[in-house]
C-alpha positions in Angstrom: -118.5 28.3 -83.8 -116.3 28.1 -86.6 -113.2 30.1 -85.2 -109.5 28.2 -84.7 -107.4 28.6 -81.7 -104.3 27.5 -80.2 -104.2 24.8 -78.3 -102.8 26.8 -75.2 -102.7 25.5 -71.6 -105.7 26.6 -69.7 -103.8 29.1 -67.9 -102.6 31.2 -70.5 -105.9 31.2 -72.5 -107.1 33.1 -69.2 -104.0 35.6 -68.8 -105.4 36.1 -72.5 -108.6 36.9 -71.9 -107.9 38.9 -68.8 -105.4 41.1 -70.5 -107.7 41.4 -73.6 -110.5 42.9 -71.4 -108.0 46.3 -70.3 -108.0 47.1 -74.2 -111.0 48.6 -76.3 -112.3 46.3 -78.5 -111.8 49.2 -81.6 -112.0 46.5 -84.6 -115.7 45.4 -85.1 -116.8 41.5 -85.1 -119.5 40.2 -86.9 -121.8 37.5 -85.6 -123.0 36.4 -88.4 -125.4 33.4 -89.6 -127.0 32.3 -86.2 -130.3 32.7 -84.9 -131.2 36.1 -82.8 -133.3 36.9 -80.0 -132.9 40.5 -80.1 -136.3 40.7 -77.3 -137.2 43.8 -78.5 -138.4 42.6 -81.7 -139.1 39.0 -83.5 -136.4 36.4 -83.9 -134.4 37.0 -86.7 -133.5 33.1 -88.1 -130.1 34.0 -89.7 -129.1 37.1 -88.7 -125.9 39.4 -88.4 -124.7 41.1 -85.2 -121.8 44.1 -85.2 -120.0 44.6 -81.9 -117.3 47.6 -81.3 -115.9 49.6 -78.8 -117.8 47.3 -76.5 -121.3 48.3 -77.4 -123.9 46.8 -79.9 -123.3 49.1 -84.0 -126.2 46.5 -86.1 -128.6 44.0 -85.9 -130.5 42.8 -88.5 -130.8 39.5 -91.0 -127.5 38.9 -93.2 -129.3 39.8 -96.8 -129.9 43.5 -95.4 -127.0 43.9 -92.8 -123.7 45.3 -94.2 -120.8 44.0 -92.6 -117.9 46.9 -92.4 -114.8 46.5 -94.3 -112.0 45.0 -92.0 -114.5 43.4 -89.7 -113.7 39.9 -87.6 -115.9 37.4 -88.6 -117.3 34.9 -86.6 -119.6 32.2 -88.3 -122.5 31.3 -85.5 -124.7 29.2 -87.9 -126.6 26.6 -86.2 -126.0 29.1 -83.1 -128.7 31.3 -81.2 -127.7 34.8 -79.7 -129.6 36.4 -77.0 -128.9 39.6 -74.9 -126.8 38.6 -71.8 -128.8 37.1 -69.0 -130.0 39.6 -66.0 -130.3 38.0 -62.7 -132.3 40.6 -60.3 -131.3 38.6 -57.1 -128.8 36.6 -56.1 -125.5 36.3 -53.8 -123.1 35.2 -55.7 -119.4 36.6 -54.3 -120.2 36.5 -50.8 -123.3 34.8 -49.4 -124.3 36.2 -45.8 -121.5 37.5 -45.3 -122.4 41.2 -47.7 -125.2 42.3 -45.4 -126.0 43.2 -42.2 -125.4 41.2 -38.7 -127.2 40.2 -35.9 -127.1 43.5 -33.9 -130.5 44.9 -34.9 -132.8 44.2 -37.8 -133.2 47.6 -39.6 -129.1 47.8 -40.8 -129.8 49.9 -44.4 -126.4 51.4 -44.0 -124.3 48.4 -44.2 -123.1 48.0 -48.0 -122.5 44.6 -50.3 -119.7 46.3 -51.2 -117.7 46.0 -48.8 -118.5 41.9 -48.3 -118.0 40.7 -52.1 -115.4 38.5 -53.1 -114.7 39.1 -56.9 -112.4 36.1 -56.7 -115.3 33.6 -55.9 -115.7 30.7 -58.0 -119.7 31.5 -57.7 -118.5 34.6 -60.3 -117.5 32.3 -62.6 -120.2 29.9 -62.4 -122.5 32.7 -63.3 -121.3 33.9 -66.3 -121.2 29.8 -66.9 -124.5 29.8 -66.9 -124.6 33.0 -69.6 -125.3 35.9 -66.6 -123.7 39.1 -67.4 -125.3 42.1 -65.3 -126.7 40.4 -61.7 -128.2 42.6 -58.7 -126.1 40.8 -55.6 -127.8 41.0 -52.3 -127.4 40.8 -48.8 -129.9 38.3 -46.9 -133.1 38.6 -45.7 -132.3 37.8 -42.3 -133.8 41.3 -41.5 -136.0 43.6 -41.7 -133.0 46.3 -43.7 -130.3 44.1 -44.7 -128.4 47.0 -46.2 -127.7 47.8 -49.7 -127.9 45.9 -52.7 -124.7 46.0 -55.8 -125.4 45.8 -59.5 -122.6 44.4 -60.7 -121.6 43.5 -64.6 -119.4 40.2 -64.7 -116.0 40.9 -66.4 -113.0 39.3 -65.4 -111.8 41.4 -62.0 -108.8 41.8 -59.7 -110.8 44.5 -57.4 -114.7 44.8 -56.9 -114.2 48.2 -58.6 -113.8 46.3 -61.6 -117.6 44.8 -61.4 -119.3 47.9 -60.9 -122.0 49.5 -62.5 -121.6 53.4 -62.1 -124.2 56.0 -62.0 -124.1 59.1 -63.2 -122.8 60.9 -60.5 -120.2 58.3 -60.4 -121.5 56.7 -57.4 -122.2 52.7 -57.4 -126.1 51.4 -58.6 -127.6 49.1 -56.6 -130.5 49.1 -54.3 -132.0 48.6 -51.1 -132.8 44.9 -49.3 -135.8 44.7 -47.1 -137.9 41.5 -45.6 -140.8 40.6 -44.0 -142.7 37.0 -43.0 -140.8 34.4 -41.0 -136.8 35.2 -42.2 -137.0 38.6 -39.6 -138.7 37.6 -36.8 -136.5 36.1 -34.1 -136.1 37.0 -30.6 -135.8 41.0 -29.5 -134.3 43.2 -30.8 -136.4 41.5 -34.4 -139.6 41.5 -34.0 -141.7 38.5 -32.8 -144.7 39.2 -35.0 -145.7 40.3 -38.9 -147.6 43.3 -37.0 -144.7 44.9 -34.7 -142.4 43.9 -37.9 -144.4 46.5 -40.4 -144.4 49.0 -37.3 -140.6 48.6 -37.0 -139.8 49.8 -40.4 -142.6 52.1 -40.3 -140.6 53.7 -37.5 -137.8 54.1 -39.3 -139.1 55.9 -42.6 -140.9 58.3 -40.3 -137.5 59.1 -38.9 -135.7 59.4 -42.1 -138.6 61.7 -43.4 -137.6 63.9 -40.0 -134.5 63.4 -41.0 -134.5 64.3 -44.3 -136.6 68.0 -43.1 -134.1 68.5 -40.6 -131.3 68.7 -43.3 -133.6 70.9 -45.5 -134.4 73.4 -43.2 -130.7 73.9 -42.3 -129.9 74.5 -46.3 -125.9 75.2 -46.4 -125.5 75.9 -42.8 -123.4 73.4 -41.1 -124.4 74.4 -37.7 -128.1 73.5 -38.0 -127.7 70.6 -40.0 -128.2 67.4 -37.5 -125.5 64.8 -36.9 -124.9 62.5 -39.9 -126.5 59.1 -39.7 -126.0 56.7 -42.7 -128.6 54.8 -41.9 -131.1 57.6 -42.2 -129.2 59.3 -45.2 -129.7 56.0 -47.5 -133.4 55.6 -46.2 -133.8 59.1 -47.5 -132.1 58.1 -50.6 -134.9 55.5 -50.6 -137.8 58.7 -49.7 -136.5 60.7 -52.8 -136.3 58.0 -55.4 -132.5 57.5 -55.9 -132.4 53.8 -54.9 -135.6 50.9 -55.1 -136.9 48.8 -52.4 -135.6 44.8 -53.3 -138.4 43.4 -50.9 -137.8 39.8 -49.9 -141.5 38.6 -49.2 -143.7 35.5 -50.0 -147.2 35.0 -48.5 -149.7 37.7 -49.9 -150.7 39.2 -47.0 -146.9 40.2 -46.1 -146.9 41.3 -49.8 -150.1 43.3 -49.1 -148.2 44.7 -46.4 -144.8 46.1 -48.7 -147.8 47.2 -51.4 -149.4 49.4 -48.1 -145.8 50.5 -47.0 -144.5 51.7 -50.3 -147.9 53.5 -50.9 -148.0 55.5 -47.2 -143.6 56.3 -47.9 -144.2 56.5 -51.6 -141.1 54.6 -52.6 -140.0 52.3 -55.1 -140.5 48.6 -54.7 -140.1 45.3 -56.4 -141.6 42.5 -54.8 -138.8 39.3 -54.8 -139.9 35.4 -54.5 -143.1 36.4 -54.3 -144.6 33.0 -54.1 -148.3 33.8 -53.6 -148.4 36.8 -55.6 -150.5 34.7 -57.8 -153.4 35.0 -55.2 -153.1 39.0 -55.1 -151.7 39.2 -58.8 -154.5 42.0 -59.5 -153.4 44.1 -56.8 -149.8 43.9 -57.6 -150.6 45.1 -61.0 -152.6 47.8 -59.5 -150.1 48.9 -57.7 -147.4 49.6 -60.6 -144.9 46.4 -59.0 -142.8 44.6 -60.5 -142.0 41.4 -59.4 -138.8 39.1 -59.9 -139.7 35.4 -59.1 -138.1 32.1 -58.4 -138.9 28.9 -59.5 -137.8 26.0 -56.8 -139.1 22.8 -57.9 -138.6 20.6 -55.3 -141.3 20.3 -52.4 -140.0 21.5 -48.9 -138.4 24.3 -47.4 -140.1 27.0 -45.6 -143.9 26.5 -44.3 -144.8 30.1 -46.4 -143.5 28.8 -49.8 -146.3 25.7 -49.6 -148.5 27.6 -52.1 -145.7 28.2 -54.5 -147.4 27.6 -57.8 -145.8 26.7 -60.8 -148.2 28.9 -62.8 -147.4 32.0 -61.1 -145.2 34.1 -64.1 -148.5 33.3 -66.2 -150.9 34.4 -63.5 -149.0 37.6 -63.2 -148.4 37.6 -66.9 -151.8 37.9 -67.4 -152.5 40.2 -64.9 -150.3 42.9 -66.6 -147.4 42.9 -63.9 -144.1 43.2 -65.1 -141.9 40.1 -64.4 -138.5 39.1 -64.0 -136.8 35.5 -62.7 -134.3 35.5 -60.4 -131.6 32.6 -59.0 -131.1 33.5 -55.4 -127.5 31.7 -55.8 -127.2 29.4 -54.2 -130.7 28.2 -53.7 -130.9 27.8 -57.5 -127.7 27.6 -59.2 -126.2 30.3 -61.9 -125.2 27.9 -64.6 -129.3 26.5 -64.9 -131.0 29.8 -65.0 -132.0 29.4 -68.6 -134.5 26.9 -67.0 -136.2 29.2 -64.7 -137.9 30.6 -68.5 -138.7 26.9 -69.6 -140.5 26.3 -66.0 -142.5 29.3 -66.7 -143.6 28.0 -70.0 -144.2 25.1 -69.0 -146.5 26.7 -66.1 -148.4 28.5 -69.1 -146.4 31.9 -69.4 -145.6 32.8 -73.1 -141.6 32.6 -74.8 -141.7 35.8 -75.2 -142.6 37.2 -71.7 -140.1 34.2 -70.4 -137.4 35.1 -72.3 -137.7 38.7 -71.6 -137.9 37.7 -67.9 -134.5 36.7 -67.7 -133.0 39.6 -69.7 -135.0 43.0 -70.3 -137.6 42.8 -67.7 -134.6 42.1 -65.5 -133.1 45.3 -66.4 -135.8 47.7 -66.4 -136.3 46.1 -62.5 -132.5 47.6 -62.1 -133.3 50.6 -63.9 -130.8 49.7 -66.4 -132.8 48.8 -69.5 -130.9 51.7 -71.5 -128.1 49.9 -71.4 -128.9 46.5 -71.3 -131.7 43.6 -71.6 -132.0 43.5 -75.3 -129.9 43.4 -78.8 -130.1 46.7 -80.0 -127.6 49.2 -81.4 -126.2 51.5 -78.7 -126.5 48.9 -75.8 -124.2 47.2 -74.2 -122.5 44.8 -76.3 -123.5 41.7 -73.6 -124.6 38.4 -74.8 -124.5 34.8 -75.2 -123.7 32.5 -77.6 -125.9 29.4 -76.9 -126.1 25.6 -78.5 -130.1 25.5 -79.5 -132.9 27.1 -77.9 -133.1 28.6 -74.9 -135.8 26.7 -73.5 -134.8 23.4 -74.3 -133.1 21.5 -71.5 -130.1 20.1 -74.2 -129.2 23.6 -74.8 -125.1 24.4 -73.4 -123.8 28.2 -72.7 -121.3 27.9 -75.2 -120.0 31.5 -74.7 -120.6 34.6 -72.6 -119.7 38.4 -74.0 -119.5 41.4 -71.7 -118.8 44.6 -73.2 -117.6 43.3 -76.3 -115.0 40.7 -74.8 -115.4 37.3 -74.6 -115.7 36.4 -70.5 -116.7 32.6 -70.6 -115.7 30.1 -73.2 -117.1 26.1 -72.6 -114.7 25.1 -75.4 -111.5 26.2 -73.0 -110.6 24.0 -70.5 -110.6 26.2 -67.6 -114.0 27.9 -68.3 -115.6 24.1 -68.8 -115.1 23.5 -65.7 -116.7 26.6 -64.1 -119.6 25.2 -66.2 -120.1 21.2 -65.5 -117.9 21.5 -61.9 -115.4 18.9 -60.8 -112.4 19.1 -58.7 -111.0 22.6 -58.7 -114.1 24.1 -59.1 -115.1 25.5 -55.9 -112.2 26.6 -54.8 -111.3 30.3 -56.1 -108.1 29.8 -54.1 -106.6 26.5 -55.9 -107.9 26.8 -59.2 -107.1 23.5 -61.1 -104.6 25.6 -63.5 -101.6 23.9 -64.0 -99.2 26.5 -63.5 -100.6 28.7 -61.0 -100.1 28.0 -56.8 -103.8 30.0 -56.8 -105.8 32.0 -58.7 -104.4 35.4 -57.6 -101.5 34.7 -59.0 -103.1 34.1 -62.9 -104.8 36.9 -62.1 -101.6 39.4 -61.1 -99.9 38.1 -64.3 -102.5 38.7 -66.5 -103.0 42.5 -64.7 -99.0 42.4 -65.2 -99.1 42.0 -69.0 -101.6 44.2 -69.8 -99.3 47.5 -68.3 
């Protein structure tokens, strides 16, 4: 990209950018001369996209897109652009330590929120690796794990500053559940698939009591039963206001989430999934989404063994919607470009690939108004890549959120987030030369942008 800068220490090119991302992007920039993948529509070989105010104004090829007078200009020729990358699972920020413990297996009112480090150095590996919007989860050590984050990637001093607000203001995110052999450990957790499914059926009946309880007693505080968290976000579950994430792999657990969300009638998407290619039909008869993973590498658990490298084409085919997913750290952030060229090369088409790792992605988070694609009036949140997505010499080069630029491979500091090294997976003592730890680049930064 043909844009000069200063050759700054690698410190205060990310005060920079941190301080950049408080202030509104108001003058537009112009992408201009690259190849585009808006994903809702054909490639467009040398195109022009307008970014301002942190939202997409035009896409279109440069002979029929005006630029606007006073525009920044960025030359991207030889460049492809795609909408920022969606991973719909993963646990970057905080690993096991976002869910719920060891005290009982149905836990759905423990938050992520309140277990995500923003200063994690698996943050910055993801936007590395061109992610923008990611769905961070607890694990699936249980049958309720407790509720999922969506979470957009900007630079952040607080976990307030990665959120993804709904319109009553409240956080979006969903709801982790499991079933197969990751639950079922000694009691409390049960021993068996069968007293698993009756486990959680238990607790949906009660919520459904629950949730009658509170209706009958209207706005009278004295009939209205004792609060229980746990039931109030199962109910949010009942009434529609937060989707089932549903760890599960051998098809007849997933016949098992397809029979429970039919008999509660809530939301699911199925996650891993890895012989959903044996009941693809069923899943597609059912309405399901499902976001996959593509591991590679033989081993691992005993019902992954029929994991089949043709499975996004099988459930291409069959009609059901799919996404990809990481499950940082079991695949790393900074190669999930390759989970689309695995599902080529298993038979799936580019397009539905592509569009599994951006706006199939965000229609599984409910947020495909805002993001998934390259279209005016979305989120302006995308990447900046060497060649073609699918090809395995193909670098990140840069990473937009909103309209600011979040990851740079040309900067020293955000090369090394990319390609690792010493410094790199520590968020504490960063290899910046000036800084005791990253908290204090981070203060500074917040410091010069008052």
């Amino acid at each position: 990209m043909s844009i000069r800068r200063p050759n700054l220490p690698a410190a205060l090119v990310l005060l920079v950018g941190l301080a950049a991302t408080a202030v509104a992007q108001t003058r537009p920039i112009a992408f201009q001369g690259g190849r585009i993948f808006p994903i809702e529509g054909a490639p467009i070989e040398r195109g022009v996209m307008i970014v301002q105010d942190g939202k997409i104004v035009a896409v279109g090829p440069m002979d029929t897109t005006p630029i606007p007078a006073g525009a920044e200009v960025r030359d991207v020729s030889g460049k492809v652009l795609m909408p920022g990358l969606v991973d719909s699972h993963s646990h970057i920020g905080g690993g096991s330590g976002v869910g719920a413990d060891g005290s009982s297996p149905i836990q759905p009112e423990v938050r992520a929120l309140d277990g995500i480090d923003v200063g994690s150095s698996s943050i910055a590996k993801a936007r590395a690796g061109g992610i923008t919007t990611v769905n961070v989860m607890p694990g699936s050590g249980h049958l309720i794990s407790g509720q999922t984050l969506y979470l957009k990637l900007r630079p952040a001093r607080t976990i307030d500053d990665l959120l993804i607000l709904l319109p009553d203001g409240s956080p979006a995110g969903g709801l982790k559940m499991a079933n197969g052999t990751n639950p079922r450990r000694d009691a409390p957790f049960p021993g068996t698939r069968g007293k698993a499914a009756s486990l959680v059926r238990e607790r949906y009946v009660a919520a459904q009591e629950y949730q009658a309880k509170v209706a009958r007693a209207k706005d009278d505080p004295e009939k209205r039963p004792a609060r229980d968290l746990a039931l109030e976000q199962l109910g949010e579950v009942l009434a529609g206001r937060r989707v089932v994430q549903h760890h599960s792999h051998r098809h007849d657990d997933i016949m098992t989430v397809l029979r429970l969300s039919k008999e509660f009638g809530f939301k699911v998407v199925l996650h891993h999934v890895s012989e959903g290619w044996k009941v693809a039909d069923e899943i597609a008869a059912a309405g399901v989404a499902c976001s996959i993973i593509y591991v590679d590498s033989p081993g691992g658990k005993l019902e992954t063994r029929d994991m089949d490298i043709r499975i996004g084409a099988i459930m291409e085919k069959a009609g059901v919607r799919v996404g990809f997913h990481t499950d940082d750290p079991i695949t790393d952030s900074r190669l999930f470009l390759r989970s689309a060229g695995m599902a080529v090369r298993g038979g799936m088409t580019r397009d539905g690939a592509l569009t599994g790792l951006t706006l199939a992605n965000a229609e599984i988070l409910g947020l495909q108004d805002r993001i998934g694609s390259l279209k005016p009036g979305k989120d302006a949140d995308f990447v900046v890549l060497s060649g073609d997505p699918l090809s395995v010499y193909t670098h990140v080069e840069q990473t937009w959120i909103e309209g600011a630029l979040a990851f740079d491979r040309s900067r020293p500091a955000d090369h090394l987030w990319a390609v690792g090294g010493p410094g790199a997976g520590d968020p504490l003592r960063p290899h910046y030369c000036c800084f005791g730890n990253a908290w204090g680049v981070i203060a500074a930064a917040n410091a010069s942008a008052q």
